[in-house]
C-alpha positions in Angstrom: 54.5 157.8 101.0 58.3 157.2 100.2 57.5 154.2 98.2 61.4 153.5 97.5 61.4 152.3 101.0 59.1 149.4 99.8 60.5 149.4 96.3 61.2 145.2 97.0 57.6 144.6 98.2 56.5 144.9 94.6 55.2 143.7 92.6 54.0 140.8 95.2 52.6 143.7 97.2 51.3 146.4 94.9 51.6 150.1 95.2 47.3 150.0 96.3 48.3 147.5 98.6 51.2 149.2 100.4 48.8 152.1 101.1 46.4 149.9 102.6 49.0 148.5 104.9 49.8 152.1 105.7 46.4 152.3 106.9 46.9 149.1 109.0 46.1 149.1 112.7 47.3 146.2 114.5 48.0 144.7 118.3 50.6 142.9 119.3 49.6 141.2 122.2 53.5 140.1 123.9 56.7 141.3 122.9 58.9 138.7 123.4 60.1 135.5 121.6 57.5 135.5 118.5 56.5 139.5 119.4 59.9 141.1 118.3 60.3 139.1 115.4 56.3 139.7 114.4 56.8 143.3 115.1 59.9 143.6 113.2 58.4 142.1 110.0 55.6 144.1 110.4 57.4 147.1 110.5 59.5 146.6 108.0 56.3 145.6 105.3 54.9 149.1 106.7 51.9 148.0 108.6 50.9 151.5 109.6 50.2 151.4 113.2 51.1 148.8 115.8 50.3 148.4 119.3 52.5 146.5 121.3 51.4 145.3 124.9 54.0 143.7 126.8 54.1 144.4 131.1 57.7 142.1 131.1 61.2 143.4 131.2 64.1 141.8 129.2 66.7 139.5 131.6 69.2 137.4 130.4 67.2 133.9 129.3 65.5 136.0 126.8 69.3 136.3 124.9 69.0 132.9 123.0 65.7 133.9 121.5 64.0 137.0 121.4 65.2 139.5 119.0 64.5 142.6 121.0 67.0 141.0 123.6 70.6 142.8 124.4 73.1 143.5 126.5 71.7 147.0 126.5 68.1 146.2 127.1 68.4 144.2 129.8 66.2 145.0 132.5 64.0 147.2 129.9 60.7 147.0 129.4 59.9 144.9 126.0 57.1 147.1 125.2 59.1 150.1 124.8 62.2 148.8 123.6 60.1 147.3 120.7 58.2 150.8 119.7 61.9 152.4 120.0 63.5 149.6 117.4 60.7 150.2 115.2 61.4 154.0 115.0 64.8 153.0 114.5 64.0 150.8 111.5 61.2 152.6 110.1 59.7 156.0 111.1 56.9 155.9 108.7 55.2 153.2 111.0 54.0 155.1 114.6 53.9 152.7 117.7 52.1 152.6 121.1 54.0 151.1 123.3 51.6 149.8 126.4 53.9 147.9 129.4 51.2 146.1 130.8 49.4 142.7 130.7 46.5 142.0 129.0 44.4 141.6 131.1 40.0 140.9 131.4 39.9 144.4 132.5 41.9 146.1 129.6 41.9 143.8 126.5 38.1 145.3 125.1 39.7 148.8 125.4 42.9 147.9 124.1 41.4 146.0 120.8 39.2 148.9 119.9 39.9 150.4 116.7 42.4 147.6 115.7 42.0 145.8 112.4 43.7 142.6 113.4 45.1 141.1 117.0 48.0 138.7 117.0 48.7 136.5 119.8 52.5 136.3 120.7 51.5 135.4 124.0 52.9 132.5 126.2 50.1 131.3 128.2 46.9 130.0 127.8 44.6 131.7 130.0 46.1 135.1 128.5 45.1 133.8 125.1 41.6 132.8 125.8 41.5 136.4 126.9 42.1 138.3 123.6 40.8 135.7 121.8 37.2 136.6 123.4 38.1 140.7 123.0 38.7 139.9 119.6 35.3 138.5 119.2 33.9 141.3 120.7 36.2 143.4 118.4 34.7 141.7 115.1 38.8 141.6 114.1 40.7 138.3 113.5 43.2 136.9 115.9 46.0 135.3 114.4 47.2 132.5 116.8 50.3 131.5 117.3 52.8 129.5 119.8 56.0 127.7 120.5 57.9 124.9 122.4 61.3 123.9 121.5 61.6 122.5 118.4 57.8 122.6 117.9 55.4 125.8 116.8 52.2 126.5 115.4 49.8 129.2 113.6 46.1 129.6 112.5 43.8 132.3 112.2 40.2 133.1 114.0 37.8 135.4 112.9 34.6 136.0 114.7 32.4 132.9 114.8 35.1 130.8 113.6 35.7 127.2 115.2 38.5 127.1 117.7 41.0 124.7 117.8 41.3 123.1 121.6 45.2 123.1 121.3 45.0 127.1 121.9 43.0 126.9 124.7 45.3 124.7 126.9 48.8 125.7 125.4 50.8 127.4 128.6 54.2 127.7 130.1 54.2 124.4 131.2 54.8 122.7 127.8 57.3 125.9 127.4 59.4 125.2 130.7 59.9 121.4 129.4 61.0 122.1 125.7 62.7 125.0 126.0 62.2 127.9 123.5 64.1 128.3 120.4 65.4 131.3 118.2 64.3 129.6 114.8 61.8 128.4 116.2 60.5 131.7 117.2 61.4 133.1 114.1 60.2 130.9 111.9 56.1 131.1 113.5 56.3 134.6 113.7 57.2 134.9 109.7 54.5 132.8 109.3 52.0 135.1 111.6 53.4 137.9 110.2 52.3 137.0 106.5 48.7 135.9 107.8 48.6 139.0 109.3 49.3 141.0 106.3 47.0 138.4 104.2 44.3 139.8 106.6 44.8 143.3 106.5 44.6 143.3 102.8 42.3 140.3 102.2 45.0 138.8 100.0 45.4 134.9 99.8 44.6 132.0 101.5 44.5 132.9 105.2 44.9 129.5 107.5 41.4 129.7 108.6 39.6 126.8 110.7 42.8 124.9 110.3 45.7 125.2 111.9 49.9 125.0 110.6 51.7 122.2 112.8 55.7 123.0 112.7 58.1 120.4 113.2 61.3 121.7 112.8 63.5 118.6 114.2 61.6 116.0 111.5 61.4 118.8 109.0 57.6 117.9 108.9 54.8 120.9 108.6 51.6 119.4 108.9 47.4 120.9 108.6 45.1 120.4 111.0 41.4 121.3 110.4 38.9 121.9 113.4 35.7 122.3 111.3 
């Protein structure tokens, strides 16, 4: 591995640890808003292989927001334009690239031989989906969503508690607050370093609790569903 690429990662991610992230497989489950941004990070860290599942295109409200969004991918599909970025910004991470939905007849498939799945999705139905085919998967789900100036993250693992604000967040809230760029970027960092906390069992991982963001207040506040 060309470990001057990841030269800044140490020595809060160790040489050991950079090789298990190289070993990393992980699904991105939506490419938009918080999906770029999460895939981005990840990329750049040098998670080894990522899945991206996205069955959108990019059109022009996505500018404000979503980091995979230009002039020149407009009309693109999000889950190629992201697995083309990330061979732009790091060729030593591989990406599949699946333009579809998740859907109840693809997620079990899709999840298999992943290490982690993190939600970037922006519906609630669509979530309870891959939370259950991560279940099935035995992999944690790291969880997160936004609404204006609002966002939040947490982190189920098989067997876990589930917090009833994931199960009824949708595009409804979404559609009244607007979506964002901080915003966006700011949950995703945050999903991003959960993700990696799982992947190398490394820290406190936000587990049967959930990370409450809000960014107009300045207040971040933790909510436990034990």
């Amino acid at each position: 591995m060309k470990m001057e690429r990841y030269s800044r990662n140490h020595t809060a991610i160790t040489p050991d640890e950079q090789t298990k992230l190289s070993e990393g497989h992980v699904l991105i489950a939506g490419c938009g808003g918080l999906g770029g941004y999460i895939i981005e990070l990840l990329t750049r860290i040098g998670v080894g292989h990522l899945t991206v599942v996205d069955g959108d295109v990019f059109c022009e409200s996505n500018l404000n927001r979503q980091l995979l969004s230009t002039a020149e991918t407009l009309g693109k599909s999000k889950a190629e334009a992201a697995v083309e970025r990330m061979a732009s910004v790091n060729p030593l991470v591989s990406g599949t690239a699946v333009c579809k939905y998740l859907t109840e007849e693809n997620a079990d498939s899709l999840l298999a031989g992943q290490d982690v799945a993190v939600d970037a999705l922006d519906n609630g139905e669509s979530r309870a989906l891959l939370l259950a085919a991560a279940r099935r998967a035995n992999i944690p789900l790291v969880h997160g969503a936004i609404a204006g100036w609002y966002g939040r993250v947490s982190v189920i693992y098989p067997g876990d508690a589930t917090s009833a604000l994931m199960q009824t967040a949708g595009r409804g809230l979404e559609q009244q607050t607007g979506n964002l760029s901080f915003t966006a970027s700011g949950v995703a960092s945050i999903q991003a370093a959960e993700t990696v906390k799982c992947l190398l069992s490394k820290g406190q991982v936000c587990r049967n609790r959930t990370i409450e963001l809000d960014l107009l207040s300045g207040n971040f506040e933790e909510i436990t569903f034990v």
